[in-house]
C-alpha positions as CSV (number, residue, x, y, z in Angstrom):
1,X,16.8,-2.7,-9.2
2,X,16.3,-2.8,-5.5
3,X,15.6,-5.6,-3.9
4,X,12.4,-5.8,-1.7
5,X,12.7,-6.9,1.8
6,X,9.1,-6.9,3.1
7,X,7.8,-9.1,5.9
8,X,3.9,-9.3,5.3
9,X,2.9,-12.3,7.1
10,X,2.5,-13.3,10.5
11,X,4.0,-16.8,10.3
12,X,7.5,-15.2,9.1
13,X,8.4,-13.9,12.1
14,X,8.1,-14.0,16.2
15,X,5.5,-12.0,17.8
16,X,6.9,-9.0,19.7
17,X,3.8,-7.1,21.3
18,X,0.8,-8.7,22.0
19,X,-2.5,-6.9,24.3
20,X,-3.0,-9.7,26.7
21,X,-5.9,-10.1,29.1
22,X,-4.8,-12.2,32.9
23,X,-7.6,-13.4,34.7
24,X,-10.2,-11.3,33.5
25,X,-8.1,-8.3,33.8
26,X,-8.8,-5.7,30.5
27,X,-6.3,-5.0,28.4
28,X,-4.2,-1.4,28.2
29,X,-5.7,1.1,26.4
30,X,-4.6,0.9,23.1
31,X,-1.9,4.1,21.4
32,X,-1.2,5.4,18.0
33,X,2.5,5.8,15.7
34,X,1.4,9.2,13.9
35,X,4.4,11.1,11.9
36,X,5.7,12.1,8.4
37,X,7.8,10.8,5.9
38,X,9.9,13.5,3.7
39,X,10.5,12.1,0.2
40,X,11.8,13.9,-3.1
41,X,10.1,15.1,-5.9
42,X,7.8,12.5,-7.5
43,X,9.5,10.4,-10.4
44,X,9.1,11.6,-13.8
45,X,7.9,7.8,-14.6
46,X,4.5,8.4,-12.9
47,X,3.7,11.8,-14.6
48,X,1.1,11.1,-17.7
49,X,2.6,10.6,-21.2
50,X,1.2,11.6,-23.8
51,X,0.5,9.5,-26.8
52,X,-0.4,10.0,-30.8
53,X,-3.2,6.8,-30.2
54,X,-4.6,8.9,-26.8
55,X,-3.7,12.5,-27.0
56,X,-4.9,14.3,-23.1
57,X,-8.5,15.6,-23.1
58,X,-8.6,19.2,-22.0
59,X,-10.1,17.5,-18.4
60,X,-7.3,15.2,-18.5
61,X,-5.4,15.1,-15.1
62,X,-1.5,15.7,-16.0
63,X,-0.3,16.5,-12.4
64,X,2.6,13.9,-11.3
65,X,1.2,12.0,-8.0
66,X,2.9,13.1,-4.9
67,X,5.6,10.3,-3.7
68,X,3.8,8.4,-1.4
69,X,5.6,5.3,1.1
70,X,3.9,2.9,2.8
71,X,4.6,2.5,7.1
72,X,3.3,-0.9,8.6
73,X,4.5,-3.1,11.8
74,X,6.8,-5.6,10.3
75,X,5.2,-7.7,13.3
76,X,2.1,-7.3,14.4
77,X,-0.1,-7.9,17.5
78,X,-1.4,-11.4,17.7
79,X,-4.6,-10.0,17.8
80,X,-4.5,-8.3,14.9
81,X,-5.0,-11.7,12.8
82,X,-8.4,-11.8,14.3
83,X,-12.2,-11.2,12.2
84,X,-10.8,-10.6,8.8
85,X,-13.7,-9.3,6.6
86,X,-13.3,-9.1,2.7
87,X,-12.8,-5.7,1.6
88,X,-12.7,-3.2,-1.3
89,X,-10.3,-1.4,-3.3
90,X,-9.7,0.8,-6.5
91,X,-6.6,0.9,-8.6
92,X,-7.9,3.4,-11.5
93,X,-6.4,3.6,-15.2
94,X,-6.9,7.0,-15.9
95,X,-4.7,9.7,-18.0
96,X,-2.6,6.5,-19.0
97,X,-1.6,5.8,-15.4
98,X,-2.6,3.9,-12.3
99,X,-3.9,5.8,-9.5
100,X,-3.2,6.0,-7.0
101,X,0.6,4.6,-7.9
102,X,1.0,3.0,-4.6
103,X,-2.1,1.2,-3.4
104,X,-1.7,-1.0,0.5
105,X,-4.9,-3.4,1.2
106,X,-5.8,-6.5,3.2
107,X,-5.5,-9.9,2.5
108,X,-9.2,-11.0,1.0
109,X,-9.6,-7.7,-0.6
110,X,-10.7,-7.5,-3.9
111,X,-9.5,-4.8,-6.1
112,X,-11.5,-3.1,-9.0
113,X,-9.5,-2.0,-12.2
114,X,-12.1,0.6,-13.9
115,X,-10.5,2.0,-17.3
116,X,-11.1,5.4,-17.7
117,X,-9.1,6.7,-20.2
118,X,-10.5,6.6,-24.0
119,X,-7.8,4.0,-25.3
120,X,-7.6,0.1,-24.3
121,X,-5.4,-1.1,-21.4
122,X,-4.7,-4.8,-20.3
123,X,-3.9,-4.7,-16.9
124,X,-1.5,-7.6,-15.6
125,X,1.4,-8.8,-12.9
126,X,3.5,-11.3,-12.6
127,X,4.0,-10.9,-9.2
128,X,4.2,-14.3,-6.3
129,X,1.2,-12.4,-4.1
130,X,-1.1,-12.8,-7.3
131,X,-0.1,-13.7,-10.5
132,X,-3.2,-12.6,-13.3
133,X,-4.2,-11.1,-16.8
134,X,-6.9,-8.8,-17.4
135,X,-7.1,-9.0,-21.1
136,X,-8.0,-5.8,-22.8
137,X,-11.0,-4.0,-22.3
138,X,-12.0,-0.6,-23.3
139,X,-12.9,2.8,-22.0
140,X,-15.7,2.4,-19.4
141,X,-15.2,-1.4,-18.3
142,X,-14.0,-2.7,-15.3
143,X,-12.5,-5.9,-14.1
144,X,-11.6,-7.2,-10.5
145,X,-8.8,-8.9,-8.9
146,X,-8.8,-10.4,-5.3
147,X,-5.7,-10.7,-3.5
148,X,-5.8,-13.7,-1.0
149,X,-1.7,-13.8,-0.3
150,X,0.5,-11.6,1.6
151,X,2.9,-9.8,-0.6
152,X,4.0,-7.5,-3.2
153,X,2.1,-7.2,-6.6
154,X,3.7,-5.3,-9.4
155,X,0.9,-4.1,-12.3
156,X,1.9,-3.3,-15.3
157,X,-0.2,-2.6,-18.8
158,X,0.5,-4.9,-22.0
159,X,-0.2,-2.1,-24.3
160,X,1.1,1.1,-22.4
161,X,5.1,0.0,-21.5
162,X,5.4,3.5,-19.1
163,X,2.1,2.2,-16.6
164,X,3.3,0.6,-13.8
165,X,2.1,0.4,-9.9
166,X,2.3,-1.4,-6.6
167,X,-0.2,-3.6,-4.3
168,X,0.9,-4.2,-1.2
169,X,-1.1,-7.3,0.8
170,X,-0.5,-7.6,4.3
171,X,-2.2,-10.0,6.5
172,X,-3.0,-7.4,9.3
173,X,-4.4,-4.0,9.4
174,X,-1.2,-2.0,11.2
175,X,-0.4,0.0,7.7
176,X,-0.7,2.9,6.3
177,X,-0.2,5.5,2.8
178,X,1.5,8.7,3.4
179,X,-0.7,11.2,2.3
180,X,0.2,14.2,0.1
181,X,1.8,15.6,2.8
182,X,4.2,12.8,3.8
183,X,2.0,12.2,7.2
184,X,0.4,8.8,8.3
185,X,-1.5,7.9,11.1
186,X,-1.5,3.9,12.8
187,X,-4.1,4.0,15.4
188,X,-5.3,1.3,17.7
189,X,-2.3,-0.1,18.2
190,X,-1.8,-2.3,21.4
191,X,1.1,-1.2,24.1
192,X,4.5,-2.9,23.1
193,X,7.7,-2.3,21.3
194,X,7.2,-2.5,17.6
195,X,9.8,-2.4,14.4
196,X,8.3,0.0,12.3
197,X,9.6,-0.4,8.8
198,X,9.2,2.5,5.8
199,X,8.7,1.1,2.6
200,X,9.1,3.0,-0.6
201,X,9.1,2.2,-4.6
202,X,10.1,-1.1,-4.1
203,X,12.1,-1.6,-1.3
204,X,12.4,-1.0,2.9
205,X,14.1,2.2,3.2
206,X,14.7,2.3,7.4
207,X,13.4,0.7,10.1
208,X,12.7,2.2,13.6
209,X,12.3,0.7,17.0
210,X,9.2,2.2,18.7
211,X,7.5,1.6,22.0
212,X,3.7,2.5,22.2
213,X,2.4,3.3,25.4
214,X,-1.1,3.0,26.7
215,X,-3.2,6.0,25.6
216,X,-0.7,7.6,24.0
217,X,0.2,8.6,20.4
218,X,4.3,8.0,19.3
219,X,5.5,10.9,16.8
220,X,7.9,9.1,14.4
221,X,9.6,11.6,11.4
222,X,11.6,10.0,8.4
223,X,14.7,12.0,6.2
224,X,14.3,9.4,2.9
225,X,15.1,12.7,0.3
């Protein structure tokens, strides 16, 4: 098992870029990190199983999810800890997995767990960032979850051994999924030098040292295959 090094909060660590303002002076305009992330094949793990109790519906989805990682600041701007609003998420059960398999949100979001396959699930983690139980519940119903804590979740279902997936909490908004494609996009980000850390199933993979300039975008790409 790797081991997950993953510095979510802001009170871990030393601020390393901040926008200031000096006497009424504005701040530079902000810049962007865009790039890719190469990654293998996706894991055989996340494909759908088939079961005798919930044999795959002709409109089943059987398609393995693209590998996906997660790029973030491992610092971010002091700003960025500023009018944090309660959001929304969706972490679906559907063709006996969770999609999507890799799922980043803010602290205060509150994450719905809609069952739409036509067997039970009971949706839990044991994880520090939020520790909870669902319960089972059946095709149709959902059940929500909000995550208050910086951190890593790991959910899991009681009934199906092979369902498994990751929350990631972070207490700013300088994050992002790869999409498909491998590419991400951090925009808004205040001028400074940054670590940029690449996070995938479970642990950091590399780090980079980036400076954002005012205005401008900073092309990052990532080998992790």
């Amino acid at each position: 098992m790797h081991r997950v090094v993953l510095s979510l909060t802001a009170a871990a660590a030393t601020v390393v870029a901040a926008a200031t303002t000096l006497h009424g002076q504005a701040p530079d305009a902000p810049g962007g990190i865009r790039g890719r992330v190469l990654l293998g094949a996706p894991a055989a793990a996340h494909a759908y199983r088939a079961t005798l109790v919930d044999p795959p519906s002709p409109q089943a989805d059987t398609a393995p999810e693209p590998p996906r990682a997660v790029v973030y600041l491992e610092v971010a701007p002091q700003l960025a800890f500023e009018d944090v609003r309660p959001g929304r998420a969706r972490l679906d059960q559907r063709g006996e997995r969770f999609v999507p398999h890799v799922l980043a949100i803010r602290a205060g979001t509150t994450v719905d767990f809609p069952n739409n396959d036509r067997t039970y699930h009971n949706v839990f983690s044991l994880s520090k960032a939020r520790r909870f139980d669902l319960g089972r519940y059946s095709a149709g119903e959902s059940r929500a979850v909000r995550f208050d804590r910086p951190g890593i979740g790991r959910v899991f279902c009681d009934i199906h051994s092979h369902m498994n997936a990751f929350i990631l909490v972070f207490s700013h908004p300088y994050f992002a999924v790869t999409d498909a494609d491998g590419r991400f996009d951090l925009g808004r980000v205040p001028p400074g030098e940054y670590r940029l850390a690449i996070w995938h199933e479970g642990t950091v993979r590399e780090t980079r040292t980036v400076r954002v300039r005012p205005a401008a975008t900073t092309a990052v790409e990532v080998d992790l295959r």
